[in-house]
C-alpha positions as a printed Julia matrix, in Angstrom:
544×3 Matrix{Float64}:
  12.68   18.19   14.23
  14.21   18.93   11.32
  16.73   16.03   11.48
  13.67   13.15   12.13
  12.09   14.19    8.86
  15.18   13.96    7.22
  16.01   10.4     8.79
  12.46    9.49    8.06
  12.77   10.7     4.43
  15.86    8.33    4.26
  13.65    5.43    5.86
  10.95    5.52    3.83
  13.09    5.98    0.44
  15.05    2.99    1.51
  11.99    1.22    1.79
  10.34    2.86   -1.67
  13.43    2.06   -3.44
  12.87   -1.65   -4.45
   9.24   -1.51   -3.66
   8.37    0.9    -6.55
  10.37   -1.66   -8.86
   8.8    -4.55   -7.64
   4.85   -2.51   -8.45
   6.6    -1.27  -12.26
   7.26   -4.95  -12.8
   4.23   -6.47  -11.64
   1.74   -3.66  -13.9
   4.08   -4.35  -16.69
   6.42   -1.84  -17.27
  10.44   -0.97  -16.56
  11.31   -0.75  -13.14
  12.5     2.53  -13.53
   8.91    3.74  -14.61
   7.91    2.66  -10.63
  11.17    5.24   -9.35
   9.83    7.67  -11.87
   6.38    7.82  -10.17
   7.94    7.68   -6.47
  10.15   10.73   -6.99
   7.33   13.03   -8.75
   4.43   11.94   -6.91
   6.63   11.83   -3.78
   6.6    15.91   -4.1
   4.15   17.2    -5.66
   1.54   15.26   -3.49
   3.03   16.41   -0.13
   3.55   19.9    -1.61
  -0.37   20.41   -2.73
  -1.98   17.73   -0.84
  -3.03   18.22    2.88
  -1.47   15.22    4.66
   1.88   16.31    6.21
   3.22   12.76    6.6
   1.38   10.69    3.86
   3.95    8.77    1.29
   2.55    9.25   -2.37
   3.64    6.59   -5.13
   2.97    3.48   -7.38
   1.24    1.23   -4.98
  -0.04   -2.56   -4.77
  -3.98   -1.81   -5.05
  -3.21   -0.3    -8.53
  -1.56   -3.31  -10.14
  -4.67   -5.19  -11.07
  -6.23   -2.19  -12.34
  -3.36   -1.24  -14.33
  -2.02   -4.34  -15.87
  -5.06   -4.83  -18.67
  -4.37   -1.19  -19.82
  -0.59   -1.83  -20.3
  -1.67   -5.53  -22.06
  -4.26   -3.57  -24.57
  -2.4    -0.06  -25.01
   1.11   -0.06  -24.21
   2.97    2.08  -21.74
   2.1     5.45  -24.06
  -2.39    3.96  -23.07
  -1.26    3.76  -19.7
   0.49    7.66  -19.18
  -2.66    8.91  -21.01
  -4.54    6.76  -18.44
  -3.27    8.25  -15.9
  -3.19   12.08  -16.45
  -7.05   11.54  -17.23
  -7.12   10.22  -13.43
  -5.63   13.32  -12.02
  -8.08   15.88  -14.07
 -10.93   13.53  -12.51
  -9.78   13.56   -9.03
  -8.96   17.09   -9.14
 -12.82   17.64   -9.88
 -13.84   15.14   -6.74
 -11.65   17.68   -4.8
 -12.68   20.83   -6.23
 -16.7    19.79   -5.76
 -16.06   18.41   -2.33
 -16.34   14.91   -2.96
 -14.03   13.96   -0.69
 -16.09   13.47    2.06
 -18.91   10.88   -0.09
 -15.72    8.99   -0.89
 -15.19    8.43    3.12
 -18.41    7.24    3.59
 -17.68    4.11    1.32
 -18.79    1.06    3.31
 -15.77   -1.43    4.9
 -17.06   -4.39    3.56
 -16.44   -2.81    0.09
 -12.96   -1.65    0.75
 -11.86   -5.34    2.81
 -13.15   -7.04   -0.68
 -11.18   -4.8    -2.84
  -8.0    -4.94   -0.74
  -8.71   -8.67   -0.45
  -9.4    -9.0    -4.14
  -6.58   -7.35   -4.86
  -3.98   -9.06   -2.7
  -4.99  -12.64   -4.36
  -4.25  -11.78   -7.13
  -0.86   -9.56   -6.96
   0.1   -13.29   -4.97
  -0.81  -14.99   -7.92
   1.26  -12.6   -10.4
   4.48  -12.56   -8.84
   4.18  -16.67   -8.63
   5.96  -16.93  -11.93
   9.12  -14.91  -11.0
   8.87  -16.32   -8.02
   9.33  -19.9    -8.78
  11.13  -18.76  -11.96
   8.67  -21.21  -14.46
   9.45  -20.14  -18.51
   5.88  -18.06  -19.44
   5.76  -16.53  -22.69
   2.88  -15.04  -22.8
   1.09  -14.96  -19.27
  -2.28  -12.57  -19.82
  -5.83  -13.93  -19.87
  -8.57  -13.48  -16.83
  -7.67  -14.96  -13.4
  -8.69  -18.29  -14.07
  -6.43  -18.78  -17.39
  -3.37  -17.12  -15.67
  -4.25  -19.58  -12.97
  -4.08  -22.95  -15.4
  -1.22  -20.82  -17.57
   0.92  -21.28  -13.5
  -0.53  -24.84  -13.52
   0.72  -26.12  -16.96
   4.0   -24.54  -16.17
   5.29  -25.64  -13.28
   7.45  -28.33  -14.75
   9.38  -25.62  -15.74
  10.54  -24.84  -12.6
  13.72  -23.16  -11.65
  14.91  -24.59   -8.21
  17.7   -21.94   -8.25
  14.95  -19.1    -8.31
  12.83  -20.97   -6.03
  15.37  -20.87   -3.41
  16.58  -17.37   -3.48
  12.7   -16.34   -3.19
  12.25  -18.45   -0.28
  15.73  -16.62    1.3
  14.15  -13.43    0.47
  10.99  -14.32    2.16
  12.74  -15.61    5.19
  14.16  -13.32    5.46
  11.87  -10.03    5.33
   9.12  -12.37    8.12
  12.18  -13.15   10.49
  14.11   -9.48   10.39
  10.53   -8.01   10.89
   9.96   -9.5    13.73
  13.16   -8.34   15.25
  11.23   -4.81   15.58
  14.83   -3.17   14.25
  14.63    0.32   12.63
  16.53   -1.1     9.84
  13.85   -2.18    7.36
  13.4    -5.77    6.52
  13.74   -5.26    2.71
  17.0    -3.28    2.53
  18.32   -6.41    4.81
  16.34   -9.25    2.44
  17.25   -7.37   -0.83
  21.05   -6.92   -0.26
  22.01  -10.69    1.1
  20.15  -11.91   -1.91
  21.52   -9.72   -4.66
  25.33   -9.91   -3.22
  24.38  -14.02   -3.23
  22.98  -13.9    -6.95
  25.67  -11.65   -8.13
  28.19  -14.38   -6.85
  26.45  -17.69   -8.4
  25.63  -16.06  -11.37
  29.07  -14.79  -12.25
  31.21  -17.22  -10.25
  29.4   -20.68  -10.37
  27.52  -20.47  -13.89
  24.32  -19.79  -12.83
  21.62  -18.1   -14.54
  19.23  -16.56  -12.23
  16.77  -13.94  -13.04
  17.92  -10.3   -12.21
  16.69   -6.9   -13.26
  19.51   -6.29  -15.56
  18.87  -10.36  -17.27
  15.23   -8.9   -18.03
  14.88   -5.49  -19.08
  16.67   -3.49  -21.06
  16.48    0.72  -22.28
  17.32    2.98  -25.27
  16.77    6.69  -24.5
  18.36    9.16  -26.45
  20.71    7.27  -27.85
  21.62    5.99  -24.78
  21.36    1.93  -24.61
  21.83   -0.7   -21.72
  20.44   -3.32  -19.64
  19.08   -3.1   -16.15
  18.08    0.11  -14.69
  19.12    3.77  -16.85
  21.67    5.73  -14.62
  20.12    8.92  -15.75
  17.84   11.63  -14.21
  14.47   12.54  -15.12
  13.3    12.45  -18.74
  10.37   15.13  -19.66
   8.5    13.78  -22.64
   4.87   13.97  -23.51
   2.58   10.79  -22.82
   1.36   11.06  -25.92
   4.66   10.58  -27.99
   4.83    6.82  -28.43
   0.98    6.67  -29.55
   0.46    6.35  -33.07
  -2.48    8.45  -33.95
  -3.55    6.67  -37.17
  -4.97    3.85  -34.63
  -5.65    6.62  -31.8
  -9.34    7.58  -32.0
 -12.24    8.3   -30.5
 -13.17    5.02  -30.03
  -9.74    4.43  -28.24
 -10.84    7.74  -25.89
 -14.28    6.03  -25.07
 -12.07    3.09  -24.13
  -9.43    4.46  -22.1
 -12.19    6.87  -20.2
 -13.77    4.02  -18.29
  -9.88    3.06  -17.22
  -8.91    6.99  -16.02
 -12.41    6.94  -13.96
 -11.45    3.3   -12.09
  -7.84    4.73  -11.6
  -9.49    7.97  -10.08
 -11.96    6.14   -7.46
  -9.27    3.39   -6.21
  -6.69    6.28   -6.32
  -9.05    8.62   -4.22
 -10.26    5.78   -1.76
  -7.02    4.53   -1.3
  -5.38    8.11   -0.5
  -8.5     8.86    2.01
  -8.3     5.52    3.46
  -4.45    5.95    4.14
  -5.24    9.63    5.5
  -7.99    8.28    8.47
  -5.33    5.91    9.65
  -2.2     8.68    9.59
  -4.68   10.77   11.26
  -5.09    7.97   13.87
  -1.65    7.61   14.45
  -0.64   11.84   14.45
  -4.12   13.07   15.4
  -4.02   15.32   12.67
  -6.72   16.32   10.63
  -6.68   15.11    6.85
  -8.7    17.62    4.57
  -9.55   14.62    2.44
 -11.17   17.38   -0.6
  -7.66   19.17   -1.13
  -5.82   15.62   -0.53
  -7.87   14.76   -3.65
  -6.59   18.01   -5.56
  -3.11   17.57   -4.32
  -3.09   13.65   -6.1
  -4.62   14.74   -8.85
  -1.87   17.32   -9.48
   0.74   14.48   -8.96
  -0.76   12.35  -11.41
  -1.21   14.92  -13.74
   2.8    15.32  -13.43
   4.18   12.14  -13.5
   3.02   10.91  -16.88
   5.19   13.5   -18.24
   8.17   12.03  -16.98
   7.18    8.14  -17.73
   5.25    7.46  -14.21
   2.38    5.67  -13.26
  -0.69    6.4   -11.54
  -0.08    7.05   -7.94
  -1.64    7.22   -4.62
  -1.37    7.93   -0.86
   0.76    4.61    0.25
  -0.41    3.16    3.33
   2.44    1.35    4.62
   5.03    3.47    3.73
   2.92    6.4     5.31
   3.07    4.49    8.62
   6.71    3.72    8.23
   7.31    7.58    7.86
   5.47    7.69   11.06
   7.19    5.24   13.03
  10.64    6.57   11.73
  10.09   10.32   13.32
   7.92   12.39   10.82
   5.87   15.51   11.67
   6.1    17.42    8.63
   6.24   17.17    4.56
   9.83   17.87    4.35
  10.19   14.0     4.51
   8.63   13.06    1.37
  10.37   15.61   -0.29
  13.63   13.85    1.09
  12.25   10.19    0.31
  11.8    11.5    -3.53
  15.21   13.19   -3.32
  16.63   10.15   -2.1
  15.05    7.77   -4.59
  16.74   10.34   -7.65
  19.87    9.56   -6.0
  19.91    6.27   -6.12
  18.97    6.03  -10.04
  22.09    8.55  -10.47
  24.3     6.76   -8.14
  23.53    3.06   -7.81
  21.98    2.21  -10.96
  24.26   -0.68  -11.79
  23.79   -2.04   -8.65
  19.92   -1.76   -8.43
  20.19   -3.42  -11.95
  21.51   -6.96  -10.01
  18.43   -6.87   -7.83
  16.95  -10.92   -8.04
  13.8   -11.0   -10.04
  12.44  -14.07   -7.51
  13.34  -11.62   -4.37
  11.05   -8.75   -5.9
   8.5   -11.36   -6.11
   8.97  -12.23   -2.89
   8.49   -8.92   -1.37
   5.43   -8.18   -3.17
   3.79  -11.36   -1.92
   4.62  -10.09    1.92
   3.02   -6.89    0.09
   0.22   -8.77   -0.88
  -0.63  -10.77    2.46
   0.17   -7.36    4.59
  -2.62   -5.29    2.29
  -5.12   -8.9     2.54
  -6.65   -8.28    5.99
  -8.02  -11.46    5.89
  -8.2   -11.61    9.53
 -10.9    -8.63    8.64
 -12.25  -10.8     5.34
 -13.19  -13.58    7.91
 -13.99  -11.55   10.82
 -17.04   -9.73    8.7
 -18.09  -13.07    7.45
 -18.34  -14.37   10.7
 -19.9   -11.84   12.76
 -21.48   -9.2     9.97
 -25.37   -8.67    8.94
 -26.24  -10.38    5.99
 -25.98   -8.22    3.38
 -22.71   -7.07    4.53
 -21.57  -10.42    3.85
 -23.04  -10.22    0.43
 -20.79   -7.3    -0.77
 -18.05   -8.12    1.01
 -18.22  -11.37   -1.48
 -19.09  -10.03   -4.36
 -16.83   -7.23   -4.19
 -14.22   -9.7    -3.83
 -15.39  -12.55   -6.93
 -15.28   -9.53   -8.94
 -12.39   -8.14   -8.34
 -10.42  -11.71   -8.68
 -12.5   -13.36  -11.32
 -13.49  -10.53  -13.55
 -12.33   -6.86  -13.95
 -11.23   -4.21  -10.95
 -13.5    -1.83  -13.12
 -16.75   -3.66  -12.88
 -15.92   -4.42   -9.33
 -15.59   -0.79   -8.71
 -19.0     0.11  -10.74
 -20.76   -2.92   -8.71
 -19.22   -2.09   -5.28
 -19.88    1.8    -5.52
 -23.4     0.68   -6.1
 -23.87   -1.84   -3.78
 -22.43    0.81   -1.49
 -25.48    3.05   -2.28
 -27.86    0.49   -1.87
 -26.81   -0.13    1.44
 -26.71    3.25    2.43
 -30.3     3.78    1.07
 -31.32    0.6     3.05
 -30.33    1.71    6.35
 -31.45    5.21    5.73
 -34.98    3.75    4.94
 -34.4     1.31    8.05
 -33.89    4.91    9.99
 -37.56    6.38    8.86
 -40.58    5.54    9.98
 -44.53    7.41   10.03
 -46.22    6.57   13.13
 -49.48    7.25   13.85
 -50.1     9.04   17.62
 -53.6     9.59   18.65
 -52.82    6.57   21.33
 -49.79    7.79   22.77
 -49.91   11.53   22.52
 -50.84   12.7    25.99
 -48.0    15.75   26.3
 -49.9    18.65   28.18
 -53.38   16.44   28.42
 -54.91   17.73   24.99
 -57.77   16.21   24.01
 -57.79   14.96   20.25
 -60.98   15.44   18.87
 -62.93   12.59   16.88
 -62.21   11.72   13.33
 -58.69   13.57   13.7
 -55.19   11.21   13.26
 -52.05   12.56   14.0
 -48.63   11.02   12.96
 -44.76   11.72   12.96
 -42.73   11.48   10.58
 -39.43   10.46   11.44
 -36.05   10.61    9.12
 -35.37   12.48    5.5
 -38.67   11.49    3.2
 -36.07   10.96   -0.15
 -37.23    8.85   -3.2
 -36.6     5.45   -0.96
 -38.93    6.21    1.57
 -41.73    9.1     0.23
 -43.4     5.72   -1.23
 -43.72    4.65    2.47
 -45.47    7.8     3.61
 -47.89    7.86    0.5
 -49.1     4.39    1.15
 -49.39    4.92    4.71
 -51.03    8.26    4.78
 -53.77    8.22    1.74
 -54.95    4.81    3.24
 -55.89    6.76    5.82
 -59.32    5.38    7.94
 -62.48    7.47    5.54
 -64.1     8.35    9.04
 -61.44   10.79    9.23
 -61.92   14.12    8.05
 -58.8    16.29    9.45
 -55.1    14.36    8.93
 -52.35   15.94   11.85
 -48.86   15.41   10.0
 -45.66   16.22   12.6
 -42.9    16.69   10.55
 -40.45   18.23   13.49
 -37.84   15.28   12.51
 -37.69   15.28    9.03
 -34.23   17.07    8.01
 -34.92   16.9     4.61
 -37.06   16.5     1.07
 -36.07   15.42   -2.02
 -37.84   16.04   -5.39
 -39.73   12.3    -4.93
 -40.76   13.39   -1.92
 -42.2    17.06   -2.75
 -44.16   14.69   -5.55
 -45.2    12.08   -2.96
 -46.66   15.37   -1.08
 -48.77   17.05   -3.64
 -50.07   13.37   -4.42
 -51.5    13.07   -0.33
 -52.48   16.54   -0.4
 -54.28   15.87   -3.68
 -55.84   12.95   -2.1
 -57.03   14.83    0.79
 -58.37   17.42   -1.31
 -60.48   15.06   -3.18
 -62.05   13.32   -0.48
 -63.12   16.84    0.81
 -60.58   16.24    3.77
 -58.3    18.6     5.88
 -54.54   19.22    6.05
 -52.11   20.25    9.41
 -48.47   20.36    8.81
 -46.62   21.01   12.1
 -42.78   21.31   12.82
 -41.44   22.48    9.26
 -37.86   23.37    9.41
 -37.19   26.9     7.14
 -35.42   24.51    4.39
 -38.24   22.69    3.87
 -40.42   25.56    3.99
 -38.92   27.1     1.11
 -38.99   24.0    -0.96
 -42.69   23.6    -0.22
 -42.93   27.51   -1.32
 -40.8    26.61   -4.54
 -43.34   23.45   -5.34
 -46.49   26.0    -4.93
 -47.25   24.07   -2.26
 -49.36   26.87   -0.45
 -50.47   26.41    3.06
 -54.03   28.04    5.06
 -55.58   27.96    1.34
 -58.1    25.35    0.85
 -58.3    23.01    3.68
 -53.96   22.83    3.94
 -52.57   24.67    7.24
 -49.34   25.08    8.64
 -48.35   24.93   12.03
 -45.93   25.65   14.64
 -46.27   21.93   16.63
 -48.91   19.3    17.39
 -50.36   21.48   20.33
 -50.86   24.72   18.24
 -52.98   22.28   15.59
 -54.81   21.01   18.1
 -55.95   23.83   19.77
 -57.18   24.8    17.19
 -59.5    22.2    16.2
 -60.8    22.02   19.35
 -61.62   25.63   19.14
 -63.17   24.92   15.58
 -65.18   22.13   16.94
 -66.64   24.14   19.61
């Protein structure tokens, strides 16, 4: 057992390796920043977190989120960033949030995840056709005619060693071999760049051509063969332009990290579940990310999550315990102490090209169209706007509009649920007799602020022959403050028009809240019940 965690750790560190490079690149930041994040989060997730097989590190659904903050605040905005993230989702754990989080609605989540996969695609089509941007920032639409206006800059060199790399990761995947497709991809193309560039003249894009690294003294190009570096986030900011206006700023950011960070850690822990049949305790999940993101800004990472596909992959390669991500981070330190050099001659156009297999993998646009084809309407609605958003606007308002279109589906179908039904035609359970100028009704579903309105309206425009009003309330689970006003305003009502009151079926939750409102019952026309039959009886005994 021990020995399939270990070769699954290897796997899935394989697999992290140039993946977490690629993600670094594509926010914004040195590649090693992305290895950083694997190796910390990579622990201290599994240790803390609940998931025995989920993969913690930089992932894809961050990278639109993230790349504004590096544009407006630097690398030292982005740390800060994220170690606000982790205090948040710590407090979703510790208040048992987890489980709201879950009940996030899938049109929501297929528009994100769609959202997002457009336009990671679109990012890494610069490096990917190798085309000479200078500056390349603006909203989706300006990056878009930025591509457009460049493409006479095209390097056909580049071009070719990203289509390679993306023939190659499609064709060795299909070959179902345990060997994964990027390891394959990564090394023909970097042995085959290596040689043209330093045999035949050419000048194609590598990881070494691009970035470059002073730390301590210590200066080079490419990736820095050295091990962690603890330093505060904080270090590079320069406090005469930190403020609070700058905290007001960055909060909005740390909250957006938080919410994609906890949805996309739950979401990865229902499908592990699936495939172990394990069972995910999504609140201390939460804690356990929060802790790793709270970690890895003090040793240059990003923000972090639960990774989906490298989660699976652990799966698939053997994994039944934690020990494996402990090995995948172990693995991933090794490889910055060992190979550096080498990673440094990874192809910038085959990085692209495995983030845009990223990108199409994470789409599920066989999902997109399937919901717009056989959804409701309003499913199709947010699915849609969820998606504009998040391509065409900001991943934070997208967030704020889909977590609210989220609620007001909920509170839709909840209302859809409840309904107040009036009886006296079909109540016949042990032949009663209702007496004249008596109407009975059920209430059926919680009576909350979106549907107490209902049961006002219904019940004060009650028939004035009436004199007694039955109310069953057997099936109501719950009351909310709206709906403890909505009830003093019928019993007011009543009250006035020198009418009577029967409450049957209270639940003892209910009951006390009634007691808590002063709402007092066998006091002045307003009598509580054990059921419809008890209340009955008892006006026919009255009548007699």
């Amino acid at each position: 057992m021990i020995y399939k965690n270990i070769f699954a750790g290897i796997t899935v560190g394989i697999i992290a390796l140039p993946l977490s490079m690629a993600l670094a690149i594509a926010v914004g930041v040195p590649p090693q920043n992305g290895l950083y994040t694997a190796i910390i989060a990579g622990i201290i997730a599994s240790i803390f977190g609940s998931s025995k097989v989920n993969i913690s590190g930089p992932t894809a659904a961050f990278v639109v989120i993230l790349i504004p903050i590096v544009q407006e605040f630097g690398l030292a905005g982005l740390l800060i960033c994220g170690l606000g993230s982790g205090f948040i989702l710590i407090l979703i754990g510790l208040f048992k949030f987890g489980k709201l989080i879950e009940l996030i609605p899938y049109p929501v989540t297929v528009g994100f995840t769609t959202g997002i996969a457009v336009v990671i695609a679109i990012f890494q089509i610069k490096d990917f056709f190798g085309l000479k941007i200078e500056k390349f920032d603006g909203h989706f639409h300006e990056k878009v005619l930025t591509l457009f206006n460049s493409f006479h800059t095209i390097s056909f060199s580049e071009t070719i060693i990203g289509l390679l790399t993306l023939f190659i990761l499609i064709s060795w995947s299909k070959t179902k071999s345990k060997i994964p497709p990027a390891l394959i991809a990564l090394s023909i193309c970097t042995v085959l760049v290596y040689i043209l560039n330093n045999n035949y003249g050419f000048d194609i894009s590598t990881i070494k051509s691009t970035f470059s690294y002073d730390i301590n003294g210590l200066k080079g190009e490419g990736i820095p063969p050295i091990a962690l570096q603890f330093s505060l986030p904080w270090e590079n900011i320069n406090f005469d332009l930190f403020n609070l206006d700058t905290v007001y700023k960055l909060l909005p950011h740390s909250v957006a990290i938080a919410i994609l960070g906890a949805l996309e850690s739950l979401l990865c822990a229902v499908i592990t579940d699936g495939m172990t049949k394990n069972n995910t305790n999504p609140n201390k999940e939460l804690i356990g990310q929060g802790l790793a993101n709270i970690a890895v800004p003090f040793f240059g990472g990003i923000p972090a999550t639960a990774a989906i596909a490298r989660s699976a992959a652990n799966i698939r390669s053997g994994a039944t315990g934690k020990l494996s991500s402990i090995v995948h981070a172990i693995f991933v330190l090794l490889s910055i102490l060992l190979f550096a050099p080498y990673l440094s001659y990874l192809p910038m156009a085959s990085l692209s090209a495995l983030l845009l297999v990223v990108a199409w993998n994470m789409s599920e646009i066989k999902h997109f169209i399937n919901i717009i084809k056989i959804a409701p309407r309003h499913d199709i609605y947010v699915l849609l706007t969820c998606f504009i958003l998040t391509v065409f606007l900001d991943m934070q308002i997208a967030i704020g509009v889909g977590m609210g279109l989220a609620s007001i589906l909920f509170i839709k179908r909840t209302i859809d649920l409840y309904s107040i039904d009036l009886l006296n035609d079909s109540y016949n359970s042990i032949d009663l007799t209702i007496p004249q100028n008596v109407s009975v009704y059920s209430i059926n579903g919680p009576m909350f602020f979106g549907a107490a309105q209902s049961a006002l309206r219904t019940l004060v425009s009650t028939n004035n022959d009436i004199d007694t009003l039955i109310i069953d309330m057997k099936n109501v689970p719950m009351i909310d403050m709206t709906g403890l006003v909505a009830f003093n305003s019928i019993i007011q009502n009543l009250l006035d028009n020198e009418k009577k009151l029967i409450v049957c079926g209270l639940n003892d939750r209910i009951k006390r809240k009634f007691e808590k409102a002063k709402i007092v019952f066998d006091n002045k026309n307003i009598y509580n019940f054990k059921d419809i039959n008890s209340a009955i009886e008892h006006l026919n005994i009255i009548k007699e």
